[in-house]
TIPAVO-332799 format. One record per residue: y, z, x of N, C-alpha, C in turn; residue in one letter. Coordinates in steps of 0.001 Angstrom, whole numbers, plus 524288, in hexadecimal, padded with zeros to 5 digits. Layout:
N
YZXYZXYZXA/...
This chain:
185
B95883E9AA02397B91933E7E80273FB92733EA8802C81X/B8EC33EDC802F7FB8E593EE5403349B8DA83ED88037F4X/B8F8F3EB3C03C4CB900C3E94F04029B90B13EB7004472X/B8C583E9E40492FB8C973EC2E04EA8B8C683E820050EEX/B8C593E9910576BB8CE63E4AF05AAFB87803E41505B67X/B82553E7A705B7EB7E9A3E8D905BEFB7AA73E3F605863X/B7D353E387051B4B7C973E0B404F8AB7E323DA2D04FC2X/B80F13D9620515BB83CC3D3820536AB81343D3390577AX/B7F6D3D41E05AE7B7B543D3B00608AB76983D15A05CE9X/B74BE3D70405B59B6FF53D3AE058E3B6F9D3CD9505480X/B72973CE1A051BCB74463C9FD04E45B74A03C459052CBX/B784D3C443055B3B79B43C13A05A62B73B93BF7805D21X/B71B83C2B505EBAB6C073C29505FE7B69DF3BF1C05C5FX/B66883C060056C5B64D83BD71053B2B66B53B845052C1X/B69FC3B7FC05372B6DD43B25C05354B6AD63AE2A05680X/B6BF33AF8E05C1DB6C913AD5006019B65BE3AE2506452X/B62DE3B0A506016B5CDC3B28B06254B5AC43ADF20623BX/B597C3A95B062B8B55813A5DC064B4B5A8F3A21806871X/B5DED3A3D2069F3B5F953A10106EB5B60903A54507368X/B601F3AA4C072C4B60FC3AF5E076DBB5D193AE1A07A38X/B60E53AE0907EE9B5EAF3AEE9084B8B5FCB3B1D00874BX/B5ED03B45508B8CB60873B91208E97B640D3B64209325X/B69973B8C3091F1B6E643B725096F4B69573B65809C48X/B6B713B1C409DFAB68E93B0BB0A4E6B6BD53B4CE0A8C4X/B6A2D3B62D0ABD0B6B7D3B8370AF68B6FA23B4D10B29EX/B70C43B0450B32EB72383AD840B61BB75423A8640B2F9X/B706E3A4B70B1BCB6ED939EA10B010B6B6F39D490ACF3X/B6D9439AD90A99EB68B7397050A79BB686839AAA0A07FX/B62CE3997809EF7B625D399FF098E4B60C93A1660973EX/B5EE93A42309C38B5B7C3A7ED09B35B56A73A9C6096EEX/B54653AC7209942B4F493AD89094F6B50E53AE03090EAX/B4C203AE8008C06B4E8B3ADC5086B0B4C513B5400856CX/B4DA33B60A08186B4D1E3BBCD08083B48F33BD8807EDDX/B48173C38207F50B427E3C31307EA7B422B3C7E307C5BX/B3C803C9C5079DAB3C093CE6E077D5B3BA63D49307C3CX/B3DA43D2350814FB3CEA3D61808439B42A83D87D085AFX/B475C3D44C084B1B4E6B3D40508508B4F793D8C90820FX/B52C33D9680847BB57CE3DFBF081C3B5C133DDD3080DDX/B5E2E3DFD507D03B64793DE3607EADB65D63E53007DC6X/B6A083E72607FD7B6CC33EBD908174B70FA3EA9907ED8X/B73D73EFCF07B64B78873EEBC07A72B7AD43F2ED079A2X/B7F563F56007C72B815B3FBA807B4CB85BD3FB36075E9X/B86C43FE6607575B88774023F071F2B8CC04042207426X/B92614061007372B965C4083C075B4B968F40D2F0723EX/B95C340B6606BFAB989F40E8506838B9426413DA067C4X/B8F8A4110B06713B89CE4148E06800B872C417AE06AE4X/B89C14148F070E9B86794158C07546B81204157F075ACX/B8018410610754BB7B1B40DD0073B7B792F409F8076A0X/B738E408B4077C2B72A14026A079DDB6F464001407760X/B6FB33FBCA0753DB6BB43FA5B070CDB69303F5840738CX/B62693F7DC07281B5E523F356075C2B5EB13EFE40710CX/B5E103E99C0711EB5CA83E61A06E4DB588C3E285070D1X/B55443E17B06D71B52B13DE1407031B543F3D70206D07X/B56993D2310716CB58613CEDF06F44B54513C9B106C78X/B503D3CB6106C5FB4C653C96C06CE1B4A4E3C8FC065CDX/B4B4B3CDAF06323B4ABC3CDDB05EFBB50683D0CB05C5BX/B544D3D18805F1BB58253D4E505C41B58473DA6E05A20X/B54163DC7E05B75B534A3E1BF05ACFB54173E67305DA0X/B55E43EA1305BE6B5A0C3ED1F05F2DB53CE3F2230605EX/B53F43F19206521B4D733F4BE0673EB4EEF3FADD06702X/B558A3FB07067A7B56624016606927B5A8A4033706B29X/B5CE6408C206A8CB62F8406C806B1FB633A40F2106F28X/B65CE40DA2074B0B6658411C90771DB6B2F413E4077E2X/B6B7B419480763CB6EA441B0207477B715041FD407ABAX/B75CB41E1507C61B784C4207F07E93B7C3D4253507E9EX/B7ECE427AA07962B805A429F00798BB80D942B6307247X/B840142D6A0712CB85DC42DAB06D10B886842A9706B17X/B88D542958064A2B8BC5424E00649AB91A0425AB06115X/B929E42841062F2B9839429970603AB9BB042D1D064CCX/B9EF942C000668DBA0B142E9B06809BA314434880670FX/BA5CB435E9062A3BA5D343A7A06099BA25743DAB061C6X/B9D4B43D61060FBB98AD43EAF0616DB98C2440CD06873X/B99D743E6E06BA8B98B343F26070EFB9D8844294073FFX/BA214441B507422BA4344436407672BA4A0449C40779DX/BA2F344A2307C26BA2C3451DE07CC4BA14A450A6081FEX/BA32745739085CFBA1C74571608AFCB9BC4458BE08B97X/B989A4589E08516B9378458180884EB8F0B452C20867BX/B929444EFD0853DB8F3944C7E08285B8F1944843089DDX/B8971446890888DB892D4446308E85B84B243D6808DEAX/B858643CAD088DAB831A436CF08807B87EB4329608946X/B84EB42D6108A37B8B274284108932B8D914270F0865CX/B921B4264B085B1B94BC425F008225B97AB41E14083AFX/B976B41AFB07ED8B99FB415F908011B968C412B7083D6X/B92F441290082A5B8E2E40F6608470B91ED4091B08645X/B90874075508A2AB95614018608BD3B922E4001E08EE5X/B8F1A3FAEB08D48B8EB33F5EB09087B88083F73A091F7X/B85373F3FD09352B80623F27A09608B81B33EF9509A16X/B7D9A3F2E409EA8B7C7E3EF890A38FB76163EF6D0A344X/B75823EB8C0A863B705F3E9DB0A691B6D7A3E9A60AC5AX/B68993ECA60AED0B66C83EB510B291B641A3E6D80B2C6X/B654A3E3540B787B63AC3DDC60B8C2B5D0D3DD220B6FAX/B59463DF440B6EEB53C33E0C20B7DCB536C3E1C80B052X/B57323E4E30AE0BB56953E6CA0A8E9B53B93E8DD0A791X/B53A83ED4A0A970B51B83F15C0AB40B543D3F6FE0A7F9X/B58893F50E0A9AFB5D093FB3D0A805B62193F6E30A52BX/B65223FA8E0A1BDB6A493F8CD09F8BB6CD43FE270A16DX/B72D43FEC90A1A2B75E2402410A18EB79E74024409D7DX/B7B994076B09BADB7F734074C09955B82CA40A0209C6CX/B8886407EC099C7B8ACC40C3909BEEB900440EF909888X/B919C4134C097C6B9366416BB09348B994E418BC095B5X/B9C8B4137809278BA3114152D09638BA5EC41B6C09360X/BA33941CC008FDABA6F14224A08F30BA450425BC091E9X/B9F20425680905AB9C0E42A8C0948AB9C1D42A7709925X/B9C6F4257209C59B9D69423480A189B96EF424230A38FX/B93A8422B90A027B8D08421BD0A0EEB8BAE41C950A25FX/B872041C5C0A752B851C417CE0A5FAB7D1E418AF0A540X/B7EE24164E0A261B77F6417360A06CB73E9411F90A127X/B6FE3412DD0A4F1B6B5940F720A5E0B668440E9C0A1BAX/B668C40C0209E10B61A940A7F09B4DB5C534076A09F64X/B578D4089109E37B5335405A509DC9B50C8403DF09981X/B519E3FDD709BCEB518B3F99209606B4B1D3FA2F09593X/B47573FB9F097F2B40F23FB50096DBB40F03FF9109380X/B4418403BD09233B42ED4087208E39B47A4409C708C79X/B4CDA4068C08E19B519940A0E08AE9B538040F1108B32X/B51344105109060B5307417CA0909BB5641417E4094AEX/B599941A1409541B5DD441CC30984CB5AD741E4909E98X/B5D3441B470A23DB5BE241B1E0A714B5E98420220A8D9X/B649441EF00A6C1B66EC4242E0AB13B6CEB4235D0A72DX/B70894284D0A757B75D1425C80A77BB7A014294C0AC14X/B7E01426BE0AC6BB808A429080B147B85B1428E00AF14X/B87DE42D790B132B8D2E42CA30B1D3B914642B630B3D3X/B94E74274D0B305B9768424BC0B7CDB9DC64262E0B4C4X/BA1A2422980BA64BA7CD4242B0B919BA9A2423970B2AAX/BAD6E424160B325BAFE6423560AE2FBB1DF41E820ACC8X/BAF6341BD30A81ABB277416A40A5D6BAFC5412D20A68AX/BA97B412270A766BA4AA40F3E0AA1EBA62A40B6B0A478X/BA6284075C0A7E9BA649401EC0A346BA12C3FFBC0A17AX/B9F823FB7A0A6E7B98663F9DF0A724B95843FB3D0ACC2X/B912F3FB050A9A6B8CAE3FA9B0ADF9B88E93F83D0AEAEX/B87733F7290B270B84283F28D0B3E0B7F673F3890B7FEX/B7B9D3F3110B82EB78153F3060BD4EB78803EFF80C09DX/B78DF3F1A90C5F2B782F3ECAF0C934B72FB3EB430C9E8X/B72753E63F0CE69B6E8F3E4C10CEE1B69013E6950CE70X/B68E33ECCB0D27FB64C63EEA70D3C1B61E63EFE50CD2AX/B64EB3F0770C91BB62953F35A0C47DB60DC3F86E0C34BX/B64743FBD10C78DB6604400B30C906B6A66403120C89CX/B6D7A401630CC49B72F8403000CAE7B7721400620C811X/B7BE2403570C5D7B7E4B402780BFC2B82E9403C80C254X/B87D23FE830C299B8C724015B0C4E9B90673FDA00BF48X/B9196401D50BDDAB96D24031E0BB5AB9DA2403F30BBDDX/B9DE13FF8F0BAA2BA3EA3FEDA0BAA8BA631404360B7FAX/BAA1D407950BB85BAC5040BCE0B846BB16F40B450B88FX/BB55F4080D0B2CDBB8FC408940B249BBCAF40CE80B441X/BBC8C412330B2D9BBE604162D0B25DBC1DF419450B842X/BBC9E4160C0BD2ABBF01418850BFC4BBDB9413EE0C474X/BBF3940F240C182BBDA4409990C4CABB99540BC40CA63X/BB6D140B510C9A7BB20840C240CCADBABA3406930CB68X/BA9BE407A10CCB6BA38B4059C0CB3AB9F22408BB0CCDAX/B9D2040A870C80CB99184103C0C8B5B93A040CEC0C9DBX/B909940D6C0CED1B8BD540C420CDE0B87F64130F0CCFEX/B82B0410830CA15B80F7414720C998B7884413950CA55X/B77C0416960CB71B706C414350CB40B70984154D0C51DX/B6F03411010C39DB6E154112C0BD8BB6831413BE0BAD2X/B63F6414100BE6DB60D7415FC0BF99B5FE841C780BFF7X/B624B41ED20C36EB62D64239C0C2EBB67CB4273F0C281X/B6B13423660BEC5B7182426140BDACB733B4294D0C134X/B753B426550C4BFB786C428C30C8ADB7C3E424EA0CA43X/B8141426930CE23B85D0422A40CFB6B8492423330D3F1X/B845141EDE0D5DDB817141D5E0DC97B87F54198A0DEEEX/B8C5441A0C0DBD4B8F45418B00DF42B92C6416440DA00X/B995C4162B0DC5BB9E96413720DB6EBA043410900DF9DX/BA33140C800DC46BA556408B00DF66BAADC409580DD30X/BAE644092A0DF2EBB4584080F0DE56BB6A34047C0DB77X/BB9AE402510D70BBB93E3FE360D697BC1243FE510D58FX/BC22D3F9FE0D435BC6733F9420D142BC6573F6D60CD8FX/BCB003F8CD0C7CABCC023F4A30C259BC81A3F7300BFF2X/BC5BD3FB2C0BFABBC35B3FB950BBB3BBD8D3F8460BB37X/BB9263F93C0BDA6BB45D3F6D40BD28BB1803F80B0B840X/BAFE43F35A0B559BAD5F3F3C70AF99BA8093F3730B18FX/BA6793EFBB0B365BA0A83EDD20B501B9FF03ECB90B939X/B99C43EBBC0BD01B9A523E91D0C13EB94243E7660BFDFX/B93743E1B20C018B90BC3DE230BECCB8FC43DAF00C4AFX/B89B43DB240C5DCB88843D85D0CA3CB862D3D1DC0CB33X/B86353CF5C0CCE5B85733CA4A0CDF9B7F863C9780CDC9X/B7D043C5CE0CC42B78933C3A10CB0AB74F73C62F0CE3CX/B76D03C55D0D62BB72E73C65E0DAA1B74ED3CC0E0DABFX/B77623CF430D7C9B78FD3D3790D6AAB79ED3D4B40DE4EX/B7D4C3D2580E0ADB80C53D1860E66CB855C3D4840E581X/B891E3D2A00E12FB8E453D3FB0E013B8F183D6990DAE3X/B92DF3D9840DA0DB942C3DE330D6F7B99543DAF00D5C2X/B99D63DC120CD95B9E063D8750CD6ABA14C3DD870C994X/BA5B93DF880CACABA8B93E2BB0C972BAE2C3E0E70C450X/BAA613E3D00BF59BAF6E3DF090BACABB33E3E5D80B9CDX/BB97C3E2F20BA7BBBBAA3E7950B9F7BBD2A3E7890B3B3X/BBDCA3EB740B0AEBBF5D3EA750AAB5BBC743E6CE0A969X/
């Protein structure tokens, strides 16, 4: 029998489909799901992001970032992501990001068509990424060379570093998106 995690999501889904609600932002019960909901889910081994819609369990379409084998990729001219890691999510949902810790990519999706906004290249050892508030810029915790890469996620470029110490994995902002919360490891 064959088994993915891809498959247990959905299974899990069907289960639990006439009590699914969408996480609150805050409080309370949140909306219930609808035929218009995504769920996003990457791929490390693939370099993949697979749209689902939770609404009926059906997998709408699956975007493909790089090659999916490594063997396959490694050379000084191959220039796709490699190790697809983690979803961030603009507040508005609008855009998702990925971001690709061997290639050291981070890549901007638009969730209204699924196509590749931009990707950029940042330091070495990029863990996650996240949008801040504005639903523009994407700053990235970069292990490698403890830093925090922001970048316009918009038109792939680095509009600035911040210094950090311990090794920054993520930086996740507060509700009134005021404060910047720095998780090390």
């Amino acid at each position: 029998m064959k088994f993915s995690i891809l498959s247990l999501l959905v299974q899990v889904l069907r289960i639990v489909h006439a009590q699914i609600y969408q996480s609150p932002a805050l409080s309370g019960l949140g909306a219930p799901i609808s035929a218009h909901d995504r769920i996003y889910t990457s791929d490390q081994t693939s370099n993949t992001i697979t749209v689902i819609n939770p609404s009926n369990d059906i997998v709408l379409g699956t975007i493909a970032l790089g090659s999916t084998r490594l063997s396959d990729v490694i050379g000084p001219q191959y220039i796709q992501n490699v190790n697809a890691h983690g979803l961030g999510f603009s507040r508005d949902g609008k855009y998702i990001v990925s971001l690709s810790v061997t290639s050291n990519t981070v890549t901007v999706i638009r969730t209204l068509d699924n196509t590749i906004v931009s990707k950029t290249y940042v330091d070495r050892n990029p863990h996650e990424a996240f949008f801040a508030p504005d639903n523009r810029t994407v700053w990235i915790g970069t292990r490698g060379v403890e830093s925090i890469e922001v970048i316009d996620g918009l038109e792939g470029t680095v509009i600035g570093r911040i210094s950090s110490y311990g090794g920054p994995s993520k930086v996740l902002f507060s509700p009134d998106g005021k404060t910047a919360y720095v998780v090390l490891y």
